[in-house]
C-alpha positions as a LaTeX table, in Angstrom:
\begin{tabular}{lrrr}
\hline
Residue & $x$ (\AA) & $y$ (\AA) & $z$ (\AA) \\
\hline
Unk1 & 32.12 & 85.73 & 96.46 \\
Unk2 & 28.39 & 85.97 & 94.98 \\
Unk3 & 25.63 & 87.77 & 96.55 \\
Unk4 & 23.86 & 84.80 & 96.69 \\
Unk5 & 26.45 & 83.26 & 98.70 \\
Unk6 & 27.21 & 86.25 & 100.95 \\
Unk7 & 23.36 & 85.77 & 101.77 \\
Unk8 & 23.67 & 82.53 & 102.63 \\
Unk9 & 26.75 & 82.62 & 105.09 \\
Unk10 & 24.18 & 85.68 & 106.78 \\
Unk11 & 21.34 & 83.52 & 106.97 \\
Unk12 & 23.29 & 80.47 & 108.06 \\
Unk13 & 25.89 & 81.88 & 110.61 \\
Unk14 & 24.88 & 81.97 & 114.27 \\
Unk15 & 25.90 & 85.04 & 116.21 \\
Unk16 & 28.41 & 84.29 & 119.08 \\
Unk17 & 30.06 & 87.92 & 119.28 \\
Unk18 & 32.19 & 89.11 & 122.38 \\
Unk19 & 33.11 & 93.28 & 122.71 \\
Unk20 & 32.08 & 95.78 & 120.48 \\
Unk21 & 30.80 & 94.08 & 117.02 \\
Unk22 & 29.90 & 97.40 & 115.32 \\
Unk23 & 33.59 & 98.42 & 115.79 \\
Unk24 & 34.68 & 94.80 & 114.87 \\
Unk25 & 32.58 & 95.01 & 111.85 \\
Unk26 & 34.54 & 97.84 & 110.73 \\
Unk27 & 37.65 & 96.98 & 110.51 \\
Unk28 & 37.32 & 94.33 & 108.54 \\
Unk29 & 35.49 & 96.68 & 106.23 \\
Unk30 & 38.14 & 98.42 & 106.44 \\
Unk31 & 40.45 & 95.76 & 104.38 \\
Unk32 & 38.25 & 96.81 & 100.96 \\
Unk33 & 37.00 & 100.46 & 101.23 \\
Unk34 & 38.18 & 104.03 & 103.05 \\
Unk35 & 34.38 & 105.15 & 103.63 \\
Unk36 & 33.45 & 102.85 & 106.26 \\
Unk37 & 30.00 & 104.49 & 107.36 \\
Unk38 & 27.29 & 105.73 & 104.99 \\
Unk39 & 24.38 & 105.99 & 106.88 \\
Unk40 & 23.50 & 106.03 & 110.86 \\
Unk41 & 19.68 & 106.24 & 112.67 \\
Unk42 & 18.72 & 106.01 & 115.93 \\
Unk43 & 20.44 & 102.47 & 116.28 \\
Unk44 & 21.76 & 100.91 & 113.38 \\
Unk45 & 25.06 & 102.03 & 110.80 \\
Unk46 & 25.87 & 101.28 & 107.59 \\
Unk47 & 28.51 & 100.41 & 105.84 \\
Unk48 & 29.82 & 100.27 & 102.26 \\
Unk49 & 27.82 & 99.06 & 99.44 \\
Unk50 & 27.57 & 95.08 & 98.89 \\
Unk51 & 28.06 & 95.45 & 94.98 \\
Unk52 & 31.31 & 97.58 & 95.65 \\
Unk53 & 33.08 & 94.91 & 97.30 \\
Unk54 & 31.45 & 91.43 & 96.34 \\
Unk55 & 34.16 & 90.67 & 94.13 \\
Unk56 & 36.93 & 90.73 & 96.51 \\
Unk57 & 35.41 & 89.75 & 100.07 \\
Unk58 & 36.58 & 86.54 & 101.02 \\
Unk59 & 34.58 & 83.97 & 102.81 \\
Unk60 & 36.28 & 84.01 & 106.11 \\
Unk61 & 35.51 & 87.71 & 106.70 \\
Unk62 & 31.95 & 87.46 & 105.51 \\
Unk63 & 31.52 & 84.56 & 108.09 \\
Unk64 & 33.55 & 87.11 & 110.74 \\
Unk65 & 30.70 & 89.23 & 109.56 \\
Unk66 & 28.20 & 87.60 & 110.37 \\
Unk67 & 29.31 & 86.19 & 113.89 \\
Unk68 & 29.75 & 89.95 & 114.87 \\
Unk69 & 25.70 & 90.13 & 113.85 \\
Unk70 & 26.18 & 92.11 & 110.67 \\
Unk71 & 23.27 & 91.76 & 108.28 \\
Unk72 & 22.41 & 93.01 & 104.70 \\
Unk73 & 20.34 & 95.98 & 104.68 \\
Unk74 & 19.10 & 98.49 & 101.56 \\
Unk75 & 22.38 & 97.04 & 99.47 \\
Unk76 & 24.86 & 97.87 & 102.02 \\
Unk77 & 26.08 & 96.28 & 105.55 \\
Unk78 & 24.81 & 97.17 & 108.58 \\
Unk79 & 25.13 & 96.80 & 112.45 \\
Unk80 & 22.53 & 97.53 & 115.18 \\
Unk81 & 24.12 & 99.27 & 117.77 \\
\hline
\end{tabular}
């Protein structure tokens, strides 16, 4: 996976999330790093760093991503919430 295409699948994907997508979102983080949440405000979270796990995030769970509304934000993941 490239950045470039990670971007892509974000900007191309279509929302269409049912239950909790911040939770969702998570675990499949979860598959590639142990520090799930770096950052919170008032209503978004973020997640792990893009450049930490580019190289091994497969396309289905970046697509999985992005259904659940996850977006690109300051370098890492993030989820309104």
């Amino acid at each position: 996976m490239t950045i470039e295409r990670l971007e892509e699948i974000f900007e191309k994907i279509e929302s269409n999330w049912d239950g909790d997508n911040a939770f969702q979102g998570l675990q499949i983080l979860s598959k590639y790093t142990k520090n799930l949440i770096q950052a919170a405000e008032h209503d978004i979270i973020y997640s792990c760093s893009i450049d930490d796990i580019i190289d091994e995030l497969t396309e289905q769970d970046a697509t999985d991503l992005a259904k659940l509304n996850w977006h690109i934000d300051y370098g890492n993941f993030a989820c309104f919430v």
